[in-house]
C-alpha positions as a Markdown table, in Angstrom:
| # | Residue | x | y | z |
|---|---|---|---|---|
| 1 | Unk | 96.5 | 82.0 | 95.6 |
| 2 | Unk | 94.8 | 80.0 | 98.7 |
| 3 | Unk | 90.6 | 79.0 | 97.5 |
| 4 | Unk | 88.8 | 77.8 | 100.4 |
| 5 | Unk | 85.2 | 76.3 | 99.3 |
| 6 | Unk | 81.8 | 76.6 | 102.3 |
| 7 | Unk | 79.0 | 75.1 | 100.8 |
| 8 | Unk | 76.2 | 77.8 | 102.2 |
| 9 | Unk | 73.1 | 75.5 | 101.9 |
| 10 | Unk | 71.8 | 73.9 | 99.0 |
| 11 | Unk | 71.4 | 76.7 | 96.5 |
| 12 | Unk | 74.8 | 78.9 | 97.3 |
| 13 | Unk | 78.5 | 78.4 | 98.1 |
| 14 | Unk | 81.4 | 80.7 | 99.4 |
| 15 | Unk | 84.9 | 80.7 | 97.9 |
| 16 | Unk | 87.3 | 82.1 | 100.0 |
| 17 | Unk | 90.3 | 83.8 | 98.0 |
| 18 | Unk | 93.5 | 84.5 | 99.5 |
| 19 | Unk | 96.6 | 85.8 | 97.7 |
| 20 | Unk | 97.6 | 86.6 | 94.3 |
| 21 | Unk | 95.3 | 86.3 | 91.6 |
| 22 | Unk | 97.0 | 87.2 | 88.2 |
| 23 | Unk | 98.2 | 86.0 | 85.3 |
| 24 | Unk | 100.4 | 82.6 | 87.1 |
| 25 | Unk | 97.2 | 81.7 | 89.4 |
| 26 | Unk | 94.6 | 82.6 | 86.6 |
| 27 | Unk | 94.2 | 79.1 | 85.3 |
| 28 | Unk | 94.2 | 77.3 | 88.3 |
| 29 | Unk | 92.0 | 79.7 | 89.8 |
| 30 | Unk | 89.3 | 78.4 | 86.1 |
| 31 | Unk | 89.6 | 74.9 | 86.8 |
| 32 | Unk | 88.9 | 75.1 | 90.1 |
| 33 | Unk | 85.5 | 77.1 | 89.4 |
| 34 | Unk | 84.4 | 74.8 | 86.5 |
| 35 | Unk | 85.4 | 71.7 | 89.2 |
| 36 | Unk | 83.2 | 73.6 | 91.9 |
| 37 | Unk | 80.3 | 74.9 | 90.1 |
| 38 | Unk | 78.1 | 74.0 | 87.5 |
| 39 | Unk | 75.8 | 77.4 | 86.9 |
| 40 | Unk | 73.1 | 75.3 | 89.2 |
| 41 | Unk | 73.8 | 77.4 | 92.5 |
| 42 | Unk | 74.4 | 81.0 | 93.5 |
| 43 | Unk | 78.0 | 81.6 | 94.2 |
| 44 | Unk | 79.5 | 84.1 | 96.9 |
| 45 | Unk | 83.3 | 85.2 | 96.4 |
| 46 | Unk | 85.0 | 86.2 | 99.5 |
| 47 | Unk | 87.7 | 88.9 | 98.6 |
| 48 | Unk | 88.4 | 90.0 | 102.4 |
| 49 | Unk | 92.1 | 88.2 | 101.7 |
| 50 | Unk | 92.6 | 89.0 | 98.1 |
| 51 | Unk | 95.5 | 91.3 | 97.8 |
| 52 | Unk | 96.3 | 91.7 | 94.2 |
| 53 | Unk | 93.8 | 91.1 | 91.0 |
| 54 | Unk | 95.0 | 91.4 | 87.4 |
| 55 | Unk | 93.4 | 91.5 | 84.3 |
| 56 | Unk | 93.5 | 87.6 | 83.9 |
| 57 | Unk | 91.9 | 87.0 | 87.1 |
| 58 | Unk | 89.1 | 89.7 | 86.3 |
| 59 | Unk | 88.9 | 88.1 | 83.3 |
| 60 | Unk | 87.7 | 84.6 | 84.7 |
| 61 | Unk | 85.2 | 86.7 | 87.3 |
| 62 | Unk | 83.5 | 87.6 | 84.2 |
| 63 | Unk | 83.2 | 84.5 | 83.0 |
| 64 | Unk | 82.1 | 83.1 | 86.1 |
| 65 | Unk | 79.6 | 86.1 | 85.8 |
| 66 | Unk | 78.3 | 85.7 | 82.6 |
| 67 | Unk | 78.0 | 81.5 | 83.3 |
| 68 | Unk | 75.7 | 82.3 | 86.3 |
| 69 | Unk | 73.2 | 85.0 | 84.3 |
| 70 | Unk | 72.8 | 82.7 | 81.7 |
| 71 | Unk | 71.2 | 80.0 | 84.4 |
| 72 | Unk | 69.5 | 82.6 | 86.2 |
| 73 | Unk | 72.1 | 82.0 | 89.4 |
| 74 | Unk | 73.7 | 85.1 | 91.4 |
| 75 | Unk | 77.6 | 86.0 | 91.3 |
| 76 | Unk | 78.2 | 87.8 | 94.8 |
| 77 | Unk | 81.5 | 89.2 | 95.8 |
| 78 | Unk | 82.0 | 90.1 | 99.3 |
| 79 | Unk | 84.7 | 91.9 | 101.8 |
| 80 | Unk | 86.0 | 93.6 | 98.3 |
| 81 | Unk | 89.2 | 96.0 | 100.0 |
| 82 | Unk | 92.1 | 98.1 | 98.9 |
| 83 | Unk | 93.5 | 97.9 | 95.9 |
| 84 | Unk | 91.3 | 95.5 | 94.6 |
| 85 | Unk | 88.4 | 97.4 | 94.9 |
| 86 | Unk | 90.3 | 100.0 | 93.2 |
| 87 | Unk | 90.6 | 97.9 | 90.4 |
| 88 | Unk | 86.8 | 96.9 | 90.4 |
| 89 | Unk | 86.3 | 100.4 | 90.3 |
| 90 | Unk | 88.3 | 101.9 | 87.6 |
| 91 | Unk | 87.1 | 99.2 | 84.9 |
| 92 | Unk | 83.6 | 99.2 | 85.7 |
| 93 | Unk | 83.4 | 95.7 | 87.1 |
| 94 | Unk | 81.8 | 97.6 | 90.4 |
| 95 | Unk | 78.6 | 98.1 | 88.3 |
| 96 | Unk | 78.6 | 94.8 | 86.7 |
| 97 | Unk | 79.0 | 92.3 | 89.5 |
| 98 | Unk | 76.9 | 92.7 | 92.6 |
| 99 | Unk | 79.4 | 93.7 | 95.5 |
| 100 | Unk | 78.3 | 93.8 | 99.3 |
């Protein structure tokens, strides 16, 4: 899995995923967050080239979730397709996490 950061303008950022993200990528995919944001910003994921999600890498979307309610910052995913948003779907995460 590819993560390409845009820094939007002072109170949001775009990350750009590409690839794979499951249980091998899952950890790199964490410490690249916690490098990237802080909780002080909104934060915009781009799943346009996301082709597979597991239940690790939804795992670290929630956490990134739950990090940016607590300080009252946005979690945005974007360009959700196929099989992903399939996933999304059937566990619920569709409800959870605002999706446009």
């Amino acid at each position: 899995m590819t993560i390409r950061s845009e820094q939007i303008n002072d109170d949001s950022m775009a990350l750009y995923l590409s690839g794979r993200l499951d249980t091998t990528s899952s950890p790199a995919f964490e410490l690249k967050i916690n490098e990237l944001i802080d909780g002080t910003i909104d934060i915009i994921f781009d799943l346009k080239d996301l082709s597979y999600i597991s239940s690790s890498g939804l795992h670290v979307l929630i956490l990134t979730h739950k990090l940016m309610n607590a300080n009252g910052k946005k979690l945005i995913i974007r360009n959700i397709t196929g099989s992903v948003k399939d996933v999304f779907d059937m566990t619920g995460f569709s409800s959870i996490i605002t999706m446009e």
